[in-house]
C-alpha positions in Angstrom: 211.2 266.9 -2.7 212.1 267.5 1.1 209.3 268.0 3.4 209.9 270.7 6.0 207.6 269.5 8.9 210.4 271.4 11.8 209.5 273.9 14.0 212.7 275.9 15.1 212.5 279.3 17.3 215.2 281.7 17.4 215.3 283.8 21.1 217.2 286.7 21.0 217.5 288.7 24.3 216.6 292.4 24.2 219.8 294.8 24.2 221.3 292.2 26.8 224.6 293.3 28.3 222.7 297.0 28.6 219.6 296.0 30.6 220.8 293.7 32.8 222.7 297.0 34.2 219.4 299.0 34.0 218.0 296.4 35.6 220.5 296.3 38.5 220.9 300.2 38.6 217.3 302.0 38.2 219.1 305.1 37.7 219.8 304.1 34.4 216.3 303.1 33.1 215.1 305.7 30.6 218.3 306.7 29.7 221.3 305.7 27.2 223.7 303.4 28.3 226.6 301.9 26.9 228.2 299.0 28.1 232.3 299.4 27.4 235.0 301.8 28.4 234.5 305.4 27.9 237.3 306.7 26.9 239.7 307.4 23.9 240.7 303.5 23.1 237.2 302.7 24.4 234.4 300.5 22.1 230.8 300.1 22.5 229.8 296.5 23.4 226.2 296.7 24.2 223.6 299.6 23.9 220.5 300.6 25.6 217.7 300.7 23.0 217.6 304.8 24.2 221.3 305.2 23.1 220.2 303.2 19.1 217.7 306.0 18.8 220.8 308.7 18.2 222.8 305.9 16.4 224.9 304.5 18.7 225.0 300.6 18.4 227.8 297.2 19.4 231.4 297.9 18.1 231.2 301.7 17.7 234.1 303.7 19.1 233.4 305.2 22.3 234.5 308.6 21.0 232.3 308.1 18.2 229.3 307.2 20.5 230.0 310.1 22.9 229.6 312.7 19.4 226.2 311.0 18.4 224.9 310.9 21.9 226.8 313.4 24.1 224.8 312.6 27.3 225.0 309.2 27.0 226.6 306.8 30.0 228.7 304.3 30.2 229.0 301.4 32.1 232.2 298.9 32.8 230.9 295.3 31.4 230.4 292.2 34.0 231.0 289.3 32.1 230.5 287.2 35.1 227.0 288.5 35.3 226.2 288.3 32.1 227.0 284.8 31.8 225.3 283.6 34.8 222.2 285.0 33.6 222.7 283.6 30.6 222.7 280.1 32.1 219.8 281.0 33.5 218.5 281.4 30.5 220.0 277.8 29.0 217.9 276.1 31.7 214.4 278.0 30.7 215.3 276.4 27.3 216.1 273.1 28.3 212.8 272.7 30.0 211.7 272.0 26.5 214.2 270.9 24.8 217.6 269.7 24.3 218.3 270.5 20.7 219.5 274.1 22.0 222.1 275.7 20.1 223.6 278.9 21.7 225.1 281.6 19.5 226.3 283.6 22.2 225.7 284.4 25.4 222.5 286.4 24.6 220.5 284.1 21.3 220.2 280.3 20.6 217.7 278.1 18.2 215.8 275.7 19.5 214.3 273.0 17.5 210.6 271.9 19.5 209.3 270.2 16.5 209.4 267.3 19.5 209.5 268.8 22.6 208.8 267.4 26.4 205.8 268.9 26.9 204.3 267.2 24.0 203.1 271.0 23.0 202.2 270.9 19.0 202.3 274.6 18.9 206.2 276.3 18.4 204.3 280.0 18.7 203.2 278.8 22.3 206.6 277.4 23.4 208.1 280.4 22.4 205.1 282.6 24.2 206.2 280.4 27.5 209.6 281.1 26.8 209.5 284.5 27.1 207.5 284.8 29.6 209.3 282.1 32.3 212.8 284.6 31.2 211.2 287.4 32.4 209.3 286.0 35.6 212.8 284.8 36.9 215.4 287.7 35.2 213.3 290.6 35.0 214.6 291.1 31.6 212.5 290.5 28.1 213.3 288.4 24.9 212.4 288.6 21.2 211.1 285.4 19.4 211.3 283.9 15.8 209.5 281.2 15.3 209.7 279.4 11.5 210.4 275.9 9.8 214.2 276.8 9.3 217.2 278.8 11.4 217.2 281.0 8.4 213.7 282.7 8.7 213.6 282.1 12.6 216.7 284.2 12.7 214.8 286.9 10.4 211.7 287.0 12.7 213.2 287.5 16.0 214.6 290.6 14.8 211.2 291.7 13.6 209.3 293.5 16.3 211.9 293.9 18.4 212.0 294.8 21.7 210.1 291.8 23.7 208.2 291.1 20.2 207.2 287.3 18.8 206.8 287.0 14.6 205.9 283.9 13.4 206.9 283.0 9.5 204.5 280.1 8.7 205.2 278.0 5.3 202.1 278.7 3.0 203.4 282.5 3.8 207.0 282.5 3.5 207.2 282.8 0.0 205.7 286.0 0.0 207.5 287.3 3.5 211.0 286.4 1.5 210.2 288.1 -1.6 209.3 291.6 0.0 212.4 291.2 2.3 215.1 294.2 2.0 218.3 292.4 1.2 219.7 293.9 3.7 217.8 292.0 6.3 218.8 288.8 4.8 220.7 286.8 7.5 224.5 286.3 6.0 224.3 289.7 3.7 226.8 291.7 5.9 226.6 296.0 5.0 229.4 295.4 2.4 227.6 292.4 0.4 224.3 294.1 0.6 226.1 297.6 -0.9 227.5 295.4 -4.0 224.1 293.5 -4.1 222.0 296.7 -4.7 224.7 297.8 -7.0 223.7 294.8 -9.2 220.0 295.6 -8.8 219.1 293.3 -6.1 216.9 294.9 -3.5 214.4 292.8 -2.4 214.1 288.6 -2.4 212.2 288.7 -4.7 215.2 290.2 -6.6 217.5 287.8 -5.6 215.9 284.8 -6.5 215.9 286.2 -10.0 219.3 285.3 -10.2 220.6 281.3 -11.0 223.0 279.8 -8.5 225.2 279.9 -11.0 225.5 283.6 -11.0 225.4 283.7 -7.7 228.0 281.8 -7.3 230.7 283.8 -9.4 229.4 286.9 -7.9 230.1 286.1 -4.6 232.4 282.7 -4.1 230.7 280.1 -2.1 228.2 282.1 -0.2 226.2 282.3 -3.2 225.3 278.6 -2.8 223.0 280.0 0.3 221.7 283.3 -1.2 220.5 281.2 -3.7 218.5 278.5 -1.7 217.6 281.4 1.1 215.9 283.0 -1.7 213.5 280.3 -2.0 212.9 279.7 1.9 215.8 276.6 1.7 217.7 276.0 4.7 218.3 272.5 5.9 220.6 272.7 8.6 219.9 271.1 12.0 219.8 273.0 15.2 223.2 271.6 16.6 223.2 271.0 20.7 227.2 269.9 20.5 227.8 272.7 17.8 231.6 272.3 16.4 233.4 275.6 17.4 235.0 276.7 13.9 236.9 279.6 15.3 238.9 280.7 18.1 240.7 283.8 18.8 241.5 287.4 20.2 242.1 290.8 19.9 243.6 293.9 21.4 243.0 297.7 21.0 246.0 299.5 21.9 245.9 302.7 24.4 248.7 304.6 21.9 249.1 303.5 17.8 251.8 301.5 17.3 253.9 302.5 14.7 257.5 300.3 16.0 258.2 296.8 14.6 259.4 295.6 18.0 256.0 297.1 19.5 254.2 295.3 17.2 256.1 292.2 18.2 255.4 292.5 21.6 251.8 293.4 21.5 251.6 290.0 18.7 253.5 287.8 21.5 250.7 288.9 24.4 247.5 288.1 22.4 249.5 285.0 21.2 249.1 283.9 24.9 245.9 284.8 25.0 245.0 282.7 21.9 247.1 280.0 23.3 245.6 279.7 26.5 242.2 279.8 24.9 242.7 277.2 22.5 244.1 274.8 25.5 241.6 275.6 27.6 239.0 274.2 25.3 241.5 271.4 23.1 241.1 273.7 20.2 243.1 272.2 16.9 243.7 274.2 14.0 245.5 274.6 10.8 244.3 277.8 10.1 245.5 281.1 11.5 244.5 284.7 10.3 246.1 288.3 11.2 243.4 291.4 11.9 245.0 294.7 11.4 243.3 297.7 12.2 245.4 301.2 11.6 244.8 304.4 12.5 242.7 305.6 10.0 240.0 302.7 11.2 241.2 300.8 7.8 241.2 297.0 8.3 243.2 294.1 6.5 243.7 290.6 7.4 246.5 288.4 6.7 246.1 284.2 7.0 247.8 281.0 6.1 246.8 276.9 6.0 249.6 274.4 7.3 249.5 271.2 6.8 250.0 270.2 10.8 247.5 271.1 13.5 248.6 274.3 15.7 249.7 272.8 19.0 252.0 275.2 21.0 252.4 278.9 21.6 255.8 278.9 19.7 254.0 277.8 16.2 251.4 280.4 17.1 253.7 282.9 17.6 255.9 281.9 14.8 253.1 281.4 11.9 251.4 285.0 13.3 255.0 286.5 13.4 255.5 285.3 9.7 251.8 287.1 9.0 252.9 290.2 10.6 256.2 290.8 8.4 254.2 289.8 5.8 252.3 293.3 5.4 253.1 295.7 3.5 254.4 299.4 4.6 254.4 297.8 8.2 256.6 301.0 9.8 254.8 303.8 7.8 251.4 303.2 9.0 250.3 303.3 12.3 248.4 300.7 14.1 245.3 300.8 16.5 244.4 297.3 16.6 245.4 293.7 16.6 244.5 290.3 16.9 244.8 286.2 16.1 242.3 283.8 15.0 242.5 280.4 14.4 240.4 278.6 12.2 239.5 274.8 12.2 240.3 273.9 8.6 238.8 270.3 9.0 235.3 272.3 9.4 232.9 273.1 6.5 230.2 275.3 7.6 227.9 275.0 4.7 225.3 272.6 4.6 222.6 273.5 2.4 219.9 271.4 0.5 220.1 271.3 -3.9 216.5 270.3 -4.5 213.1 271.8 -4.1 210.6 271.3 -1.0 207.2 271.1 0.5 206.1 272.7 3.4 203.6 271.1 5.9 203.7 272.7 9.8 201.1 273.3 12.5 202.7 276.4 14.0 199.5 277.7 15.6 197.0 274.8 16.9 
C-alpha cells in the first residue's frame, strides 16, 4: 500500500502571452486579442479569454481565427517579455519552495508538502501564490491543489480564470469518476474520440476497464489511464526535470511543392535544431520528421540510431533520409515543416502497480 501524504499545486497563468499585452496596452482590455501574426501563413499563439468565447484558441490558423471572430486583433508576440515575467514568476515560487517544476513559460507544479514557511496548508500557499503574482505583475493565476500532478493538473483548469480547486483524497474518488474523459490529463481530442467510441465517457467508465485492455487498446499509455482512473500517480515534482525533446518548426509563406525547396527549407530548421541542441548539450538518438500539407493533413516520419546526434551534418543527413522517405513527396504540396529530436535514453513513464492510502491535511 503507498501512502499519499504530498501536497503538490499546479499554477497555471491566465491566458498569458494575451494579457500581459492587455495589460501593457489598455486599449486592448475588453476586447479579443490574439497573440501571432495576422496574416495568411499566420497562427494563433495565445488568446484573450474574449477571443475563446467565438472559438478562437492556441495553434489555430490566423485565417481561421479572423472567420470565427472577424473583429478580433492581433498582436506581434514578445518573447523577451514574456519570459522575464515569467521569472518573475519562478521567484514568487521559490519563496516556498524549491521542488518547482516549470512546464513552460506560463505553468509549473510545486510540491509544498515541506515548504519554508513551515505552512501545513497547500490551499493557503497556493491562495499566497496568487495573490504575491498579481501584487507584483498585475496579472492573475489559476491554482490546482491535490496529492498528485495528475489531479493538480485537472484542478487548475477548473474554475478558470484566476480560480483555486482543491481535490482532497477522501473526495477524489468520486471527483475522478464523474470526470469527462475528455478532461483527463494525457487523453489528447483524438484518444478521447476512440475512447467514447468504446463506451468510455466518464472515469468512472474507464476504470471499468483492466490494464490489460488498456494496454492493447492504446500501447503503453494505457499503463496510466489505468492507474489515473484510480487517483494513482506517483511521480515526483522534478526541479532538474530531464528535457526529453528538442526541436523546431517552420510554416512556409508559399507551399512547397519542389524537392530542392524542400531541401532547402530542411537544411535551415536543421540549423535551427542544431544550434538549439548545442546551446543546451542536447544528445539524441532519436529524430522525427513533421509534415504538414496543404490540406492541413499531418504525418510524421522518425528513426533510432545507435550513436548520439552530434553535428549538423548527421542532422541533416538522418532528416534528409526522412524526407525522401515519404511517399508522393512532388505531388502534394507542403505548408509546414519541422525536426525533433528525441532523447532515446529517457523513459517518461513512471507510474506506481499497487494500491494506496490517502492521508493529507490540505485545509488546516
Amino acid at each position: 500500500m503507498l501512502l499519499m501524504n504530498r501536497k503538490v499545486i499546479h499554477i497555471d497563468m491566465d491566458a498569458f502571452y494575451a494579457s500581459i499585452e492587455q495589460r501593457d496596452n489598455p486599449d486592448l482590455r475588453g476586447k479579443p486579442v490574439a497573440v501571432g501574426y495576422g496574416e495568411k501563413r499566420g497562427v494563433v499563439a495565445a488568446a484573450s479569454y474574449e477571443a475563446r468565447k467565438y472559438g478562437v484558441h492556441s495553434a489555430m490558423a490566423s485565417v481561421t481565427a479572423l472567420r470565427k471572430c472577424p473583429h478580433i486583433i492581433f498582436v506581434m508576440p514578445r518573447f523577451d517579455v514574456y519570459r522575464s515575467i515569467s521569472n518573475q514568476i519562478m521567484q514568487i515560487f521559490l519563496e516556498y519552495t524549491d521542488k518547482v517544476e516549470p512546464l513552460s513559460l506560463d505553468e509549473a507544479f510545486l510540491d509544498v508538502t515541506v515548504n519554508y514557511r513551515g505552512l501545513r496548508s497547500a490551499t493557503m500557499i497556493a491562495k499566497e501564490i496568487k495573490q504575491k503574482i498579481f501584487n507584483r505583475t498585475r496579472l492573475t493565476a489559476s491554482a490546482g491543489v491535490s496529492y498528485n500532478k495528475f489531479l493538480a493538473k485537472i484542478a487548475s483548469d477548473y474554475n478558470k480564470p484566476d480560480g483555486l480547486f482543491v481535490i482532497e483524497p477522501d473526495k477524489a474518488e468520486d471527483f475522478i469518476e464523474k470526470l469527462p474523459i475528455g478532461k483527463f490529463f494525457g487523453v489528447g481530442r483524438v484518444t478521447a474520440a476512440r475512447m467514447v467510441e468504446l463506451g468510455i465517457n466518464t472515469g468512472y467508465d474507464l476504470k471499468q476497464w483492466s490494464e490489460v485492455d488498456l494496454v492493447r487498446e492504446f500501447g503503453k499509455a494505457g499503463i496510466g489511464y489505468y492507474h489515473f482512473a484510480r487517483g494513482i500517480d506517483d511521480r515526483e515534482v522534478e526541479s532538474e526535470r530531464v528535457r526529453k525533446s528538442l526541436g523546431a518548426e517552420e510554416t512556409f509563406l508559399e507551399d512547397l511543392n519542389e524537392i530542392v525547396d524542400m531541401l532547402a527549407a530542411l537544411d535551415g530548421i536543421a540549423r535551427e535544431v542544431f544550434r538549439r541542441a548545442e546551446k543546451r548539450k542536447f544528445l539524441a538518438r532519436t529524430l522525427t520528421l513533421k509534415i504538414k500539407y496543404a490540406d492541413f493533413t499531418i504525418i510524421t516520419r522518425s528513426r533510432t540510431v545507435n550513436y548520439y546526434i552530434k553535428t549538423y551534418r548527421e542532422l541533416f543527413e538522418l532528416g534528409k533520409e526522412l524526407l525522401l522517405q515519404v511517399d508522393d513527396l512532388e505531388e502534394k504540396k507542403i505548408r509546414l515543416m519541422g525536426l525533433t529530436l528525441k532523447n532515446a535514453d529517457v523513459d517518461s513513464t513512471h507510474l506506481p502497480v499497487d494500491g494506496f492510502q490517502l492521508s493529507l491535511d490540505f485545509k488546516d
